[in-house]
VEXDREN-2710 file (C-alpha; in Angstrom, 1 decimal):
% VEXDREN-2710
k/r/px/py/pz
1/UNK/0.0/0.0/0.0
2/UNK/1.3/3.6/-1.0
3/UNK/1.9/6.0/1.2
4/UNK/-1.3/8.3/-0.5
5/UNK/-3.3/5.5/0.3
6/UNK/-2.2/5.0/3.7
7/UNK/-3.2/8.4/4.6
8/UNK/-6.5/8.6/2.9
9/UNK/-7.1/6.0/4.8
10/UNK/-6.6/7.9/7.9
11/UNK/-8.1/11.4/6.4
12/UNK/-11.6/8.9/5.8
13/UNK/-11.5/8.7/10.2
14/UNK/-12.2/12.9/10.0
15/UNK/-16.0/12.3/8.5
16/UNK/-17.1/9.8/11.3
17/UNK/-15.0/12.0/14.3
18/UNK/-17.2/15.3/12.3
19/UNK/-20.6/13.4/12.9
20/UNK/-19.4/12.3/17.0
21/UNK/-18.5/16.3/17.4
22/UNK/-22.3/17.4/15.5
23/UNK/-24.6/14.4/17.5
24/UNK/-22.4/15.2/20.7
25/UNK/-22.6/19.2/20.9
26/UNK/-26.3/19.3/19.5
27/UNK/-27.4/17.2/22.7
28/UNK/-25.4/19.1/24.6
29/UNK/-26.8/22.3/23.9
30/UNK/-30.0/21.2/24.5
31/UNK/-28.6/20.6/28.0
32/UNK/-27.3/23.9/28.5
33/UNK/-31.1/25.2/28.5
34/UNK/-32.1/22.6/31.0
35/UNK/-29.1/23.2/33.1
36/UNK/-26.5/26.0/32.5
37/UNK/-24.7/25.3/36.0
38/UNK/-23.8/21.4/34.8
39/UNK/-23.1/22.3/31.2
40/UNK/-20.6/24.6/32.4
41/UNK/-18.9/22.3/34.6
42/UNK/-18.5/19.6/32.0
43/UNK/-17.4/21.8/29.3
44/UNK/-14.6/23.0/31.6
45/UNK/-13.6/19.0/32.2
46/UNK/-13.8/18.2/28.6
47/UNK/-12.0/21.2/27.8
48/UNK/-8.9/20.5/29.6
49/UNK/-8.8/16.8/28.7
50/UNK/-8.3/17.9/25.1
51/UNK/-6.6/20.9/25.1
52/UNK/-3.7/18.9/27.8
53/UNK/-3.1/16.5/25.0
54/UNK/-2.5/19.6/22.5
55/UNK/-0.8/20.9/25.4
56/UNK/1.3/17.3/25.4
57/UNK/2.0/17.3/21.6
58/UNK/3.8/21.0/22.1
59/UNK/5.9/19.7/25.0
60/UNK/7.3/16.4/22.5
61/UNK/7.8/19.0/19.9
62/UNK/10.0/20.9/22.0
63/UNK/11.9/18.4/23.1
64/UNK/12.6/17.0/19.8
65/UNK/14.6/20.2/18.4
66/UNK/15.8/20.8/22.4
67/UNK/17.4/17.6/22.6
68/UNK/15.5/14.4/20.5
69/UNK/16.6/11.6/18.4
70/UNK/15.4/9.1/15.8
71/UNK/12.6/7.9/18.1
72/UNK/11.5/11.9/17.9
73/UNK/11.5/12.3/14.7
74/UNK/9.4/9.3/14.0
75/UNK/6.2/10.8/15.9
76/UNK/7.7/14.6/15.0
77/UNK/4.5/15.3/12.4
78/UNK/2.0/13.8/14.8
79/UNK/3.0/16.2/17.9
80/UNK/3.2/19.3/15.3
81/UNK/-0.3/18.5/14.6
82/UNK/-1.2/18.0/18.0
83/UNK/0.3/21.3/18.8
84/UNK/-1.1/23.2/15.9
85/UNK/-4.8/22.6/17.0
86/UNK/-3.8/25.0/19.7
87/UNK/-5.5/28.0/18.5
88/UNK/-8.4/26.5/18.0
89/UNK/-8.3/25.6/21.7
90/UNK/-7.9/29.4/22.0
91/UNK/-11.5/29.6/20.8
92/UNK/-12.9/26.9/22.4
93/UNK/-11.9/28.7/25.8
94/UNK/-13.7/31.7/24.6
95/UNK/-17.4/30.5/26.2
96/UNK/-16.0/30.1/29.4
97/UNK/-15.4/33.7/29.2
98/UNK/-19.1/34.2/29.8
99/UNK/-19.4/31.5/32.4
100/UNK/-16.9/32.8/35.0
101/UNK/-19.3/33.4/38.0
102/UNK/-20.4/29.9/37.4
103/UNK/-17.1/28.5/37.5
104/UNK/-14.5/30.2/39.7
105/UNK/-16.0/32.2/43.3
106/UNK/-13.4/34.4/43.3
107/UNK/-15.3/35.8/40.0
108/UNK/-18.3/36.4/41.6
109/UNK/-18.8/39.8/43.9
110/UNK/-20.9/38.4/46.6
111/UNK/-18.1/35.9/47.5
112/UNK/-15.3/37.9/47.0
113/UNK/-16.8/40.5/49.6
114/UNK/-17.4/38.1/51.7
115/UNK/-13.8/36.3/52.2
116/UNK/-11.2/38.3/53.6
117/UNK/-9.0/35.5/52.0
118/UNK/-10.6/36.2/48.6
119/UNK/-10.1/39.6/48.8
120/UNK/-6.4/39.2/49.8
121/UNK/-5.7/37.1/46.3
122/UNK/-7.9/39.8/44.1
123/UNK/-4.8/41.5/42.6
124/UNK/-4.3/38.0/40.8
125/UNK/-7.7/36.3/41.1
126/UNK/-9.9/39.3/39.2
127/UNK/-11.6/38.4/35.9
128/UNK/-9.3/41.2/33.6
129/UNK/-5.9/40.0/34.8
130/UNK/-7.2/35.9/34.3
131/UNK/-8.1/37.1/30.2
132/UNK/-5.1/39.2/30.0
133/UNK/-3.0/35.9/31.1
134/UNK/-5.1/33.5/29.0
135/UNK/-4.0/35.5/26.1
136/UNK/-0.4/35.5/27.1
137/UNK/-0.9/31.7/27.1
138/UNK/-2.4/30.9/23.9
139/UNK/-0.1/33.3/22.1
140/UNK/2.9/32.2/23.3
141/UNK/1.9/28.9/22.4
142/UNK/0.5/29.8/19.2
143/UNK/3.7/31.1/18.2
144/UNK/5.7/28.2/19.2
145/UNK/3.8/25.8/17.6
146/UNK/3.7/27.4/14.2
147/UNK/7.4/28.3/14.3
148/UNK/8.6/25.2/15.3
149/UNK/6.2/23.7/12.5
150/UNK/8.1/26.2/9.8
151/UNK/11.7/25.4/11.0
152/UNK/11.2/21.4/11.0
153/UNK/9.8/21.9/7.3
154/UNK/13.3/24.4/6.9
155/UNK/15.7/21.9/8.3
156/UNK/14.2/19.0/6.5
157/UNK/14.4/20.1/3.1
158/UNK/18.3/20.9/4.1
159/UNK/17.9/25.0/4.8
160/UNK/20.8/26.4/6.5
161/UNK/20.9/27.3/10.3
162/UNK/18.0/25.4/11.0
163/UNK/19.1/23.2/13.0
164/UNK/20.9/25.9/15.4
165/UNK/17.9/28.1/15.2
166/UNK/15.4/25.0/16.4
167/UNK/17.7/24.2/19.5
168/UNK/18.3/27.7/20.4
169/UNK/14.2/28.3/20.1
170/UNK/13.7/24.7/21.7
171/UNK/15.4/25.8/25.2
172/UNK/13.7/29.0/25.0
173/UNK/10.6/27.5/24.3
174/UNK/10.9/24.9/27.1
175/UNK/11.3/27.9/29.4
176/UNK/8.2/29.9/28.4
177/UNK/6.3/26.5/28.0
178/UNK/6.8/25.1/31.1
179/UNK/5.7/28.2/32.9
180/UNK/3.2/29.3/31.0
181/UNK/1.5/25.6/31.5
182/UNK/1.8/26.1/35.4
183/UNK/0.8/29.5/35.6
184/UNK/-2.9/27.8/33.3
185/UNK/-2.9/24.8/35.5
186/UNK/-3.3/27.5/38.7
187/UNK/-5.6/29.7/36.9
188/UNK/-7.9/27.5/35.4
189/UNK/-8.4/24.3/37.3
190/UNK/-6.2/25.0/41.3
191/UNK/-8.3/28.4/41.3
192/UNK/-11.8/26.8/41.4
193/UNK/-11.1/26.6/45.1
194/UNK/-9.4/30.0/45.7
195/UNK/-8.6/28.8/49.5
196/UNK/-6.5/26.5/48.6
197/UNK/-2.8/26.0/47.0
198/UNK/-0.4/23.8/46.4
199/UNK/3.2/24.7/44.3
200/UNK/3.5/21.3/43.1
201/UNK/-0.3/21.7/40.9
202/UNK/1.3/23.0/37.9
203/UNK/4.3/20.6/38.0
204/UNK/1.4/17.2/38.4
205/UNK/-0.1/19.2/35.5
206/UNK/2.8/19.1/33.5
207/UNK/3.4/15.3/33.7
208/UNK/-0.2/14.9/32.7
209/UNK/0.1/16.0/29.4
210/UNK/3.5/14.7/29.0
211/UNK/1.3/11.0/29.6
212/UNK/-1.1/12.2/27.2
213/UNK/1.1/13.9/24.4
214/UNK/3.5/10.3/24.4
215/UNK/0.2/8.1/24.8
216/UNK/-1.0/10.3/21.4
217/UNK/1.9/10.1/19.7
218/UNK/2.4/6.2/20.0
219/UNK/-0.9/5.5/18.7
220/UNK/-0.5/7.7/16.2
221/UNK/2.8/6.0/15.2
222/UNK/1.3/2.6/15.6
223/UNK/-1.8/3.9/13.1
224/UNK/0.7/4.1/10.1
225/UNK/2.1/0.6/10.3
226/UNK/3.7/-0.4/6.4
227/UNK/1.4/-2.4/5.6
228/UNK/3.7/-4.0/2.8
229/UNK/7.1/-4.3/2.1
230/UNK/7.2/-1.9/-1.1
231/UNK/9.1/-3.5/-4.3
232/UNK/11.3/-1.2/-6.5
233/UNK/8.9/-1.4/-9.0
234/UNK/6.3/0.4/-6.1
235/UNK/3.8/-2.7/-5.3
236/UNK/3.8/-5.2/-2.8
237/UNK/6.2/-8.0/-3.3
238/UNK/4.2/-11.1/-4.9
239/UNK/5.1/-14.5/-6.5
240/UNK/4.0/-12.5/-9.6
241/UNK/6.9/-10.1/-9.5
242/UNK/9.6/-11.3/-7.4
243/UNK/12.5/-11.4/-10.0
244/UNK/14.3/-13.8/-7.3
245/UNK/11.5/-16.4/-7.1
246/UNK/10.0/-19.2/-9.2
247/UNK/6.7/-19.2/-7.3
248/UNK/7.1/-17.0/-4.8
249/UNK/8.4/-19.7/-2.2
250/UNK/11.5/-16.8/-1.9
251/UNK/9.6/-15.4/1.0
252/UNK/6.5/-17.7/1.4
253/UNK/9.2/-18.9/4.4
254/UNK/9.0/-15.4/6.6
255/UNK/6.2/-13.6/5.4
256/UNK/2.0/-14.8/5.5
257/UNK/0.5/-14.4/2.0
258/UNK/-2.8/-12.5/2.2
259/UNK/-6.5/-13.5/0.5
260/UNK/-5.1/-11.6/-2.6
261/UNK/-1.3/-13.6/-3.1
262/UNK/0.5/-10.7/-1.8
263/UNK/3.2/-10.6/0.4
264/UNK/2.5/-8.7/3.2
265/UNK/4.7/-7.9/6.4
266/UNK/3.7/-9.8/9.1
267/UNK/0.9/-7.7/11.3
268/UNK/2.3/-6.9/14.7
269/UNK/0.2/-8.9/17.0
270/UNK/1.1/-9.5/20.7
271/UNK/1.9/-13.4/21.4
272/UNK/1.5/-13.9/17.1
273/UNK/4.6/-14.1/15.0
274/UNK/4.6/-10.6/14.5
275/UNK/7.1/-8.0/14.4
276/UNK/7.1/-7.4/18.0
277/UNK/8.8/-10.6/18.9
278/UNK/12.4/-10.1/16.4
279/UNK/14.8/-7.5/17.3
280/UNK/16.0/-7.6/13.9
281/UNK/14.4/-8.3/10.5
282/UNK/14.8/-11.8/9.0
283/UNK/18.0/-12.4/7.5
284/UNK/17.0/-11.8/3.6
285/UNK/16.1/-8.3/4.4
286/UNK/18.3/-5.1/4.8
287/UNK/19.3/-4.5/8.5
288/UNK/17.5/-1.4/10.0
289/UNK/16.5/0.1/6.9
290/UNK/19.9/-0.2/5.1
291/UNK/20.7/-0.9/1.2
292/UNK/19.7/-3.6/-1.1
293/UNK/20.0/-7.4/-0.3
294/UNK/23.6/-7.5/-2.2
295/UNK/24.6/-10.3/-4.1
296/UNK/26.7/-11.9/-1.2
297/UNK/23.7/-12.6/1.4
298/UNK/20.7/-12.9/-1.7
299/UNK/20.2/-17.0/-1.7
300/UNK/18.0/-16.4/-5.1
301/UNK/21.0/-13.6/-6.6
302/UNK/23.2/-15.1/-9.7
303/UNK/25.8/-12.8/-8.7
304/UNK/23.6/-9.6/-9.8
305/UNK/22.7/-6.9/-7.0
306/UNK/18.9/-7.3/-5.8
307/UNK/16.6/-4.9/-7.2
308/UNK/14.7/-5.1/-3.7
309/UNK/14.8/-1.8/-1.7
310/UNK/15.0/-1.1/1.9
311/UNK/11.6/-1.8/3.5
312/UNK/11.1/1.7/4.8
313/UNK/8.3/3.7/4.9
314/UNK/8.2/7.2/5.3
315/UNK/12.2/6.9/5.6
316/UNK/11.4/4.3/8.5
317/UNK/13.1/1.0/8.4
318/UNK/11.9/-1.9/10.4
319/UNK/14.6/-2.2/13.0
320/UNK/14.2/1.5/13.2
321/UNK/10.3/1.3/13.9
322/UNK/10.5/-1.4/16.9
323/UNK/13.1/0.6/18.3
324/UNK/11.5/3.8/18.4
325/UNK/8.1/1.9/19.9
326/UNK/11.1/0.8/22.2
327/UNK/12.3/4.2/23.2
328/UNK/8.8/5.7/23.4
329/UNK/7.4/3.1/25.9
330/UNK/10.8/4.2/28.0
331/UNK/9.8/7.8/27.3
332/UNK/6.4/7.0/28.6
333/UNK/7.2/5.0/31.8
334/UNK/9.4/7.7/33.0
335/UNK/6.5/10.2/32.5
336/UNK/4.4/7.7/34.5
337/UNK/6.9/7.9/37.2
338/UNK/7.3/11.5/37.3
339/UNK/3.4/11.9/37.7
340/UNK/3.4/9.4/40.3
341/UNK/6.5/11.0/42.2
342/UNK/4.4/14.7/42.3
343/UNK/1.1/13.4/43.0
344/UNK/2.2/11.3/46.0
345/UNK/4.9/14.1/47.3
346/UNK/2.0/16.7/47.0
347/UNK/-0.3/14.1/49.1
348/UNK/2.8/13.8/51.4
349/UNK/3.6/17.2/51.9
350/UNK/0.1/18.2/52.7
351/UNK/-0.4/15.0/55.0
352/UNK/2.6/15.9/57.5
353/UNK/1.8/19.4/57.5
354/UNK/-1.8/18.8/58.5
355/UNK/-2.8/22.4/58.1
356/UNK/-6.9/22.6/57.6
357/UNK/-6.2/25.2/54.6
358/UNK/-4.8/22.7/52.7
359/UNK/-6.2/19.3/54.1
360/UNK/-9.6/19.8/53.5
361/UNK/-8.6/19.3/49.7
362/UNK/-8.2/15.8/49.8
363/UNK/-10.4/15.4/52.6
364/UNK/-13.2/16.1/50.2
365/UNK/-11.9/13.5/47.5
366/UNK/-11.7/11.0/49.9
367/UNK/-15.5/10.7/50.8
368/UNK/-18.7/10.4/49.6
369/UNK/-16.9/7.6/46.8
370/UNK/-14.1/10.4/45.8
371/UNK/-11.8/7.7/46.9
372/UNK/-12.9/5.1/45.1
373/UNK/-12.4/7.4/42.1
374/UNK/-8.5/8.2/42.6
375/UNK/-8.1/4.3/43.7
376/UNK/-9.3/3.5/40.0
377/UNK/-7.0/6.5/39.1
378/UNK/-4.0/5.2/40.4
379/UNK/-4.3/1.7/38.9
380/UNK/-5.1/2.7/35.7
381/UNK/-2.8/5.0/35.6
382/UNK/0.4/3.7/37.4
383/UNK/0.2/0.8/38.4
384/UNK/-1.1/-1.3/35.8
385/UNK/0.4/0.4/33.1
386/UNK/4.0/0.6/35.3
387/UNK/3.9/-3.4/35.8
388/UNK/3.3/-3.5/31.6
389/UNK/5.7/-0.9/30.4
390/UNK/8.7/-3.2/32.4
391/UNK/8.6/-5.6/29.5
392/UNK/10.5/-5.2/26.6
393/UNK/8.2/-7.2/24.9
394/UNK/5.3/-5.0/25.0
395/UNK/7.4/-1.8/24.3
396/UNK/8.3/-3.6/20.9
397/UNK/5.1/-4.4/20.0
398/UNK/3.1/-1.8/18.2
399/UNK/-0.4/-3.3/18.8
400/UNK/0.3/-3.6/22.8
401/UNK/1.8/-0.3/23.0
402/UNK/-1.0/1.4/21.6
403/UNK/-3.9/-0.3/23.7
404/UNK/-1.3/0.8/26.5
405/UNK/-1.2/4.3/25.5
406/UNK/-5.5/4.1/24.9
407/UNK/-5.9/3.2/28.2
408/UNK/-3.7/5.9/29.9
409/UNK/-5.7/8.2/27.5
410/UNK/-9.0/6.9/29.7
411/UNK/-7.0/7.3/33.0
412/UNK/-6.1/11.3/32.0
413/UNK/-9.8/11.5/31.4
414/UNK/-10.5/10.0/35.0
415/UNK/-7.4/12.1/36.8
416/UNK/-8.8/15.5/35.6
417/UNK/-12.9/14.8/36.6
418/UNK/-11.3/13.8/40.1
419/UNK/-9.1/17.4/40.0
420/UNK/-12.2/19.2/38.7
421/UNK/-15.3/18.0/39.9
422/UNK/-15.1/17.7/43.1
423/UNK/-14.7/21.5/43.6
424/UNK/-18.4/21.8/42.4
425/UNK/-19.5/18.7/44.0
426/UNK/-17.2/17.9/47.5
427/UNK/-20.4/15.7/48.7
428/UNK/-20.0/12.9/47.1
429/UNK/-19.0/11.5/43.0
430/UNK/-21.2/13.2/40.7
431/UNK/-21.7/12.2/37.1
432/UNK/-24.2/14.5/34.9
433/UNK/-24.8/12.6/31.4
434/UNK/-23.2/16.0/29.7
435/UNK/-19.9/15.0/31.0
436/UNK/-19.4/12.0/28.8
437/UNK/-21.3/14.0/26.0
438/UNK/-19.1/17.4/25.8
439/UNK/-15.8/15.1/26.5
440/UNK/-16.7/13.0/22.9
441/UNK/-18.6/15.9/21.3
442/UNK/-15.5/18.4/21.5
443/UNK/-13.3/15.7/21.3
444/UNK/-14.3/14.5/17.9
445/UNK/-14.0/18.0/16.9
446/UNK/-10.2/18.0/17.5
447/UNK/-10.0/14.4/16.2
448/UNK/-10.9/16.1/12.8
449/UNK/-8.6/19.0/13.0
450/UNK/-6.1/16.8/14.4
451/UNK/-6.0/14.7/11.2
452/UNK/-6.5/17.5/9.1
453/UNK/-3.3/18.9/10.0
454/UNK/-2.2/15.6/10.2
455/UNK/-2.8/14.2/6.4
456/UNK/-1.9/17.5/5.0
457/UNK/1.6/16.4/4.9
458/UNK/3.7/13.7/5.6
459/UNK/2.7/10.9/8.1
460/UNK/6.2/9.8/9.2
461/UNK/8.7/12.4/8.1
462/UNK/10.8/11.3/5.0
463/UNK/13.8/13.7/5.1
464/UNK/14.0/14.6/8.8
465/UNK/17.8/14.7/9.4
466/UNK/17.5/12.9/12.5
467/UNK/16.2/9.5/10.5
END
């Protein structure tokens, strides 16, 4: 299969991710009528769920021209079009604008009259200065994004001084990014309960979307597997044109033969005879994406060189594509850890103090079946996916890796309605049927986009210098 085909393929998913955005948002309006408060509360939880794995795709971008590798550039277009659906999270922050006073108390007069504490915080918490920021944000981030987009497309056509321009804007850009993320995380999700603070938010915030961005970026990767090996003349190798083989028994030895008679790469199923189980390609095929099969390892070559190509797709060889699964399921078990190293040193911190200001946060999210909620958290999100992520095994094989990287998506989800919601509802677990609704309506909206910007170009960079 060509590499057009491959990604109409994927531009076909935009229609059906259009039609989850339309049904989603159209029943959710009709619950804004019947209930403006709820509505509000669930767009602000959908909101940051999507707008963290943008967030995500900016922060792997960064760190490719900071200071990636091969395994970066591999996933390099699908961060950039994580990160350019940015400004369109720009104006999906827009409404909540308008529903401030429902959100955030320190918006509302009556309240902040009332609190002395309130009205201590105003010259940061008042509803002027939190736009003025939230512009800072999004243009900084804007800017970032699109830049970065332009140099990668500069240095990979070979334009000179990219490469010191992306590294010098990279370690700028990590500087601006990683404060203006924490500086967001306080303003729009530590702020809906004014009273209370906590220095390491932003940081838990930060590993969040580095969770999501990698979990993104590996299914992504694992969505443009080649699904052939391509033959010089451009199709798939078959017993019909295989200049080395009589009937095609050349490779009827390592590779399955589809319905069709075509040989096709094996599919990289976990516990199958799939790619995920060799380190290395089989022996009559280039090593890691290198030259032809030459005359002196071909078994079928009268002395002639091979006319069969390096199996690489989108300049990505096999060897190469099992190890950059390899070095993204490191990439994403260290994230794991650093989330789980601030969210329990937070919990600690606040624990052996045992001041009221700053206890009564998690004593409201561990009542009322809070607790049961970051329990599930925790699993899902560390433990489980910690125990997986320590086999090689499954960090070489695409198919697991992605489920993997699904399931942390899920666990996100979960982590921000227990950081969110409770601040509306500190009772007891609350779930409004617009919270589901919002989270799959806006998020089929920037599944299109996403693969819009996505299809428009190259799936796996071809010429990235790094490959």
């Amino acid at each position: 299969m060509s590499n057009v085909t491959q990604t109409n393929r994927i531009r076909r998913l935009q229609r059906p991710a259009l039609w989850v955005a339309a049904g989603g948002l159209l029943v959710a309006l009709a619950g804004f009528f019947l209930d403006r408060t709820e509505f509000w509360h669930a767009y602000l939880f959908a909101y940051i769920f999507w707008l963290e794995i943008a967030l995500g795709g900016l922060g792997l971008v960064l760190l490719h021209h900071l200071a990636g590798g091969r395994w970066s550039g591999h996933v390099r277009c699908i961060a950039e079009s994580a990160a350019l659906t940015l400004p369109a999270c720009g104006l999906l922050f827009l409404p909540l604008l308008v529903a401030l006073p429902q959100l955030y108390p320190w918006a509302e007069s009556g309240q902040m009259a009332a609190s002395e504490l309130l009205r201590a915080k105003s010259g940061w918490l008042n509803a002027s200065f939190f736009v003025g920021r939230a512009v800072v944000y999004f243009v900084v981030w804007g800017l970032l994004a699109f830049r970065l987009h332009r140099l990668s497309r500069t240095r990979e056509s070979g334009g000179d001084g990219a490469a010191s321009r992306s590294r010098r804007l990279g370690a700028v850009g990590m500087i601006l990014f990683v404060l203006t993320t924490t500086f967001a995380a306080f303003d729009w999700m530590m702020s809906l309960e004014p009273a209370w603070f906590s220095s390491i938010y932003g940081l838990l915030f930060l590993a969040g979307q580095a969770v999501a961005g990698i979990s993104t970026a590996i299914i992504g990767l694992a969505a443009t597997p080649p699904p052939s090996l391509p033959h010089s003349g451009g199709g798939a190798v078959s017993p019909s044109n295989d200049p080395h083989s009589e009937s095609g028994d050349a490779l009827s030895s390592s590779y399955p033969h589809s319905a069709g008679g075509e040989t096709t790469a094996p599919s990289p199923k976990w516990g199958g005879p799939g790619w995920g189980e060799e380190a290395e390609p089989p022996p009559s095929l280039p090593q890691n994406g290198g030259g032809a099969v030459s005359p002196s390892n071909d078994p079928h070559s009268d002395g002639e060189e091979s006319s069969a190509p390096s199996p690489k797709w989108g300049g990505l060889g096999w060897g190469d594509r099992l190890q950059s699964f390899n070095d993204l399921g490191n990439l994403l078990l260290a994230a794991l850890m650093v989330w789980a190293y601030f969210a329990f040193s937070q919990y600690l911190i606040i624990w052996s103090a045992n001041i009221p200001e700053e206890a009564v946060w998690y004593a409201q999210r561990s009542r009322g079946g809070w607790q049961w909620v970051v329990l599930g958290a925790i699993g899902l999100h560390f433990v489980l996916p910690f125990l997986f992520l320590l086999s090689r095994r499954v960090k070489r094989n695409p198919l697991a890796l992605a489920w993997l990287a699904g399931l942390l998506l899920c666990a996100r989800a979960l982590d921000i309605y227990w950081l969110i919601v409770p601040a509306f509802h500190p009772a007891g677990v609350y779930l409004n049927w617009l919270y589901p609704l919002l989270l799959l309506g806006m998020g089929g909206g920037w599944v299109a986009l996403f693969l819009q910007r996505w299809t428009s170009g190259a799936l796996v960079p071809a010429h990235d210098p790094r490959l």
